[in-house]
Structures are given as C-alpha cells and as structure tokens.
C-alpha positions, 0 to 999 in steps of 0.5 A: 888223530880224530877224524881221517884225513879230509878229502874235497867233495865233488860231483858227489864224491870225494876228491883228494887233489894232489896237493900240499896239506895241513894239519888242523888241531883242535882250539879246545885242547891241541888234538890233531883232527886231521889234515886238509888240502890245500887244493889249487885252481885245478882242483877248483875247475873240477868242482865248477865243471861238475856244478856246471854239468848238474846246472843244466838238469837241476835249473829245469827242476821246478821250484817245489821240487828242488824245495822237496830235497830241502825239505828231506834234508831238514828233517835230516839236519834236525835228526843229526843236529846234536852230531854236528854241534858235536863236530864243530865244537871240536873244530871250533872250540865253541862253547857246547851250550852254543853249538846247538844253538847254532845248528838250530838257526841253520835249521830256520835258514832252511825251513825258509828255503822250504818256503821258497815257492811261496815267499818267490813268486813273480808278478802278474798284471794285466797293463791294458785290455787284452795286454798282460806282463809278469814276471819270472826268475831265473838262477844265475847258474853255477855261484860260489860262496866263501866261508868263514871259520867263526859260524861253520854250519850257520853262515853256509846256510846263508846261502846254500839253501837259499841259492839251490833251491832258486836253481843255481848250482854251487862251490863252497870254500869253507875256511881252513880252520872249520872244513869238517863241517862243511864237508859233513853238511855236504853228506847230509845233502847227498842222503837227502837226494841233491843231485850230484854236483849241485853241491861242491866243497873245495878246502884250501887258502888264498889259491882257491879265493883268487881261482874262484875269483877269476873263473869264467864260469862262476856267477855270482859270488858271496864272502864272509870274513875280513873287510880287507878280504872281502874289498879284494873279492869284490873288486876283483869279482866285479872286474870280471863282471861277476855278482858279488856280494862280500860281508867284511868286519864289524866294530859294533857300538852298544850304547848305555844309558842311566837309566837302563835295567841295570841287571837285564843289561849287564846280562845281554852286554855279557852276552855280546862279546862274550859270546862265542869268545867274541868271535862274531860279526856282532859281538859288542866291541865298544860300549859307549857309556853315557853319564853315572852308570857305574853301578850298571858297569859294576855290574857287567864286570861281576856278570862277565867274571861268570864266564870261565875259558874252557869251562862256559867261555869259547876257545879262540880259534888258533894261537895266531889269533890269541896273539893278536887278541893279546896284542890289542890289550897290551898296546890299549895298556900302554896306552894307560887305559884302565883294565878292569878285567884282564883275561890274557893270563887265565888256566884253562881246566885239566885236560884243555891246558893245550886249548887256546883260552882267553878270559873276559876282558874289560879296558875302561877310559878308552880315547875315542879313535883309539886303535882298541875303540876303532879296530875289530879284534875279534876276541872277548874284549869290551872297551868301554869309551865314557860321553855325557851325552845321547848325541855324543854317543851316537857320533862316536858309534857313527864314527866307525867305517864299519856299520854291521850292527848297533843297540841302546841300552834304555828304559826311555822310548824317546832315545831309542827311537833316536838311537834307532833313527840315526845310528849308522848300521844295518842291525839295530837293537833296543835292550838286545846285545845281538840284534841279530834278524830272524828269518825271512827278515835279512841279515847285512851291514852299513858302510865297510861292513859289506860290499853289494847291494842286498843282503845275504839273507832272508827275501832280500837274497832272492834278488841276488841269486836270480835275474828276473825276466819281465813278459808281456803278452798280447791277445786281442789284434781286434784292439788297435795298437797303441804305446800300451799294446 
C-alpha cells in the first residue's frame, strides 16, 4: 500500500470514525493506495460542530487578517506544488504534465482570496445632507462543499479560499475516488496557521451527501459533479432553506467552420477532449462541423494519434467508468456511425498493464440527438455531427439541456460574434478548445449545467458566501425629516 490508511481531519486532527472502509487503487496501474472511510452523519456533525465552535472566533477575525493566513499558505502551496502533482497523479491518473498545471491554477484561485479585501469592498454614499448608507458583508457561517474526483486540488480551490477568507468556516467531502489530496491541502492549511475547525474534511458516499444536506447547522452549500446529483443537492438544500449552488454535467459543442486555421485548430480540438482523458466539465463532446472541412478533421485524427494511454493520455478513473465510456462507443457502432479512430482496445506501457486506459477516439456521421451527440460520457470520445451551415450549427449545440461551455472555430470575426452572441452556454471560445475564465472573471454554466444563481468563482462568489447588510445613518437633527432623512 502507498499511502496509510486515511483518517477525516477535524478540528485539526484527524479523526478515524468507526465505520465501513474502502480501498482505493491507483487508475495509472491497480496499486492500492489506501483505505477510506466511509464515514455517517455522525461523523459529520462532529466536524459541522467543531466548524461552528471556530465560527464564532474566526468570523471576528477582520478581513486582512483571515486573508494573511492565505496568503502563508500560498507561498506554502507554491513550495509543495510539485509534491501535490505528485500525489493526485497517483490517485487520479492524470497525465504528470497536467498536475502542475492543475496545481498552478489552485494557486491563482488563492492569490485572488489574498486580494480579498480589496476586490470585497462595500458601498458607500451620502443619500441626502447629513444622511449617509453603506454596505457591509457578513459570512454566512458554517458552509459545506462537495467535491469531485475529476480536479481534486483545483475544484476545492473554488471555494475554499474564497468562502474562509469572507469568514465563513467549512466542510469538504471530497470524492471518494481523490481524498488523498484534500486531506494533504488540509495539512497545508493548518501549517500555515487556519485555526483549527475552520476547516474540515470528511471522506465517505451518498451518506455524508444526504447528512450534509439535511443539517441545520450548515448554510450554504456548493456541489461539483453530475446533473442528477447536483438536482437532488439543490432541491433537497433549498427545502431546508439552504444556499445552494450545485454545477452538473456538461456536452459542450466546438463548432468548425472552413475557413478555420487548419493545424491551430486540430491542435486546441485535441486538446479539449483529450485532455485529462475527457474527464472534464469542458471537454469538447461534439463537434459540429460545418461544410468541406475534412482536411482539417484529417487532420485532428492525425493530431489525436499522438496521445498515447499511459504514456501522454490520462488514465480513466476507475473500471466502472471505462465500462461505461465503452458502453457509449458500442451502442454509437451499432448504430452505424463511423469510428475513425477506435480507442477501446489499447496496450498500456509495462508496468501500468493494471491501469485503466482508453485511446482517443473519434465516431463521424453522428445523428443529431443521438444518445452519443446528446449525453455527457465523460471519457476521451469526439463525435463529430455534419451541418451545412453556421445557423444549423448553432441550433444543434443550443439543442442540448446542458450549457456549461461552447467555441467556434473560425478566421471570420462576423461568425464569431454570431456564435459568441447566440450560443446557449455560460463559457464561450473563439479558437480556445477550453474557454475556461481566469481569475477574478467566474466560472459557470447555462441551462441543467448549473442550479443557483451566481457562479462558483471569481467576484460573482463574493455574493454567495455573504449576506449583505445596508446601513444608514443620520447626523444632522437640526435638518427637518423628510422621506430621505
């Protein structure tokens, strides 16, 4: 076994619950790393009182110095980055040449928590003579954030800088596929100085997503992961008068037209679903290909042959997913769509022949509404679906319930601002496979890709982990009263 057996970290310690456990193997080649607890709402009101108990400390902490902490732990998270890339390519299975990368943007996220009381500052006006309001932001308290296996250090980053340094106090369920890392950035955490409590993780499955739901004493709650799910965790939340903000799946549409850079744009499509073995919220799903442009597709097909499972290509996270990656390509065979490139039987190198590998794969000719043009299968799969035209194009990507992200591959500036205008989806490129925002701009979706208002990321999250109070204030009683005073 690589690692120990994992323990929860609360208060700031660990704690080992008396529950059922699991073992989790490595997707790059079958290793067990360790076992996880599967903990139980017990478990979980633990950690939710010890992040109450901090709260009433923590939230009296001003601004800049909650953002102090942080900005320790970002010159802590850029000394130990290579030791985390390290960690979650082991758990993950993603490329090494993707891990840094991936750490590098939990970084940003945090330098923008650092810029916290600058980018968070309230209004401030004088409304009549004598009479002035302004604004200030409160934490909501103890939050919960639930997280996906996909980005195991970046998507915890999302939220964790962002809603500590407002004042709120937290507990992450990491998934059960990529808690190694959570745990290792709550270490981080504590060595920079974050109070104990002010950050919890609790590792389990659906009994920890359903206590973390129904728990009085949690506030706000955000969720990363499948449509279905994240439907459940906003419903539910709401009925108990949380605030919820849950992202689902994804189908992003690229768009190509003929007159698109012919080896700039086999290189970025490539890219998108290839990239971390399409386990992404915006991975390229379809391409929707308008008019002669086979020599640019013939050219993606060369492109993609470079990616090589285990070698430059992601592992797939675990043989239940791979299966059901499978399960996509051969229902889409069946249905006589044409394979140009076919990744289900691939060789992984020596010593990854237990890893979990699929090899790029491309399915042509596809029918608009088919279960592999409509359905996210999260595994590196381009379908490609043929139109004559820009307009056709764009309906048939505004066809899809999911609207997480979207881009036009063109030279013409007249059909991107088209594309950019009228395409369905809250992440738009021009010649970017992954039109992916940088900080401070925020990341969201459209339409079943998310559910709540705001986004995740960015200034738009300042609204969702605060309640605002607006005060006003009188000093002239020589003045008469009127409505304004």
């Amino acid at each position: 076994m690589r690692y120990s057996d994992l323990a929860n970290f609360i208060d700031g310690k660990p704690s080992n619950p008396k529950t059922p456990r699991m073992e989790r193997y490595s997707p790059v080649d079958g290793e067990l790393l360790s076992t996880i607890p599967l903990s139980d709402a017990a478990e979980l009101d633990k950690a939710v009182q010890a992040a109450k108990t901090a709260s009433a400390d923590w939230s009296q902490w001003t601004i800049k110095e909650r953002a102090g902490i942080f900005f320790k732990y970002y010159g802590l998270l850029k000394e130990h980055a290579a030791e985390h890339a390290d960690l979650f390519y082991h758990e993950m299975g993603k490329d090494p040449k993707e891990t840094p990368l991936e750490v590098a943007k939990s970084i940003e996220l945090t330098e923008f928590a650092c810029a916290m009381p600058e980018v968070c500052t309230g209004d401030f006006e004088v409304v009549s003579r004598g009479v002035e309001c302004h604004e200030e932001r409160f934490p909501l308290g103890v939050v919960a954030s639930i997280s996906p296996f996909n980005f195991p250090h970046m998507v915890p980053h999302w939220t964790m800088p962002n809603a500590l340094v407002l004042g709120n106090t937290m507990v992450i369920k990491p998934s059960r596929e990529a808690p190694l890392t959570v745990l290792k950035i709550a270490e981080l955490l504590k060595e920079a100085g974050l109070p104990d409590g002010v950050f919890n993780v609790v590792c389990g499955g659906r009994e920890v997503v359903n206590a973390i739901v129904e728990h009085p004493d949690i506030q706000g709650i955000t969720f990363v992961g499948s449509t279905k799910v994240a439907q459940m965790v906003y419903t539910k939340g709401c009925a108990k008068f949380k605030r919820v903000l849950a992202l689902g799946s994804a189908n992003n549409h690229l768009i190509l037209l003929p007159d698109a850079h012919p080896e700039g744009s086999a290189t970025n499509i490539a890219a998108s679903y290839l990239g971390c073995a399409g386990q992404r919220c915006m991975s390229a799903c379809v391409l929707v290909a308008v008019g002669e442009v086979d020599p640019i597709i013939a050219k993606l097909v060369e492109e993609s042959k470079k990616y090589v499972p285990g070698v430059n290509l992601s592992a797939i996270v675990n043989p239940e997913a791979k299966a059901s990656i499978t399960g996509y390509i051969d229902r889409a065979e069946k249905e006589g769509f044409k394979l140009l490139l076919d990744g289900r039987k691939v060789t992984p190198p020596p010593g990854k022949e237990k890893g979990n590998y699929l090899g790029p794969t491309i399915i042509d000719h596809a029918r608009p509404g088919s279960e592999i043009a409509v359905e996210e299968n999260f595994g590196p799969v381009m379908t490609i679906v043929r139109v004559k035209t820009l307009d056709e194009a764009i309906e048939v990507a505004n066809s899809s319930p999911y609207g997480n992200g979207g881009s036009i591959f063109t030279q013409s500036g007249r059909a991107a601002e088209i594309f950019c205008r009228r395409i369905q989806a809250g992440m738009v490129g021009v010649n970017v496979g992954v039109p992916v925002p940088r900080e401070p701009f925020s990341f969201g979706g459209w339409k079943d890709s998310i559910f709540g208002g705001g986004d995740l990321t960015g200034r738009s999250s300042i609204g969702f982990w605060t309640k605002l109070k607006k005060i006003s204030v009188k000093w002239n009683p020589d003045k008469p009263v009127n409505w304004m005073a």
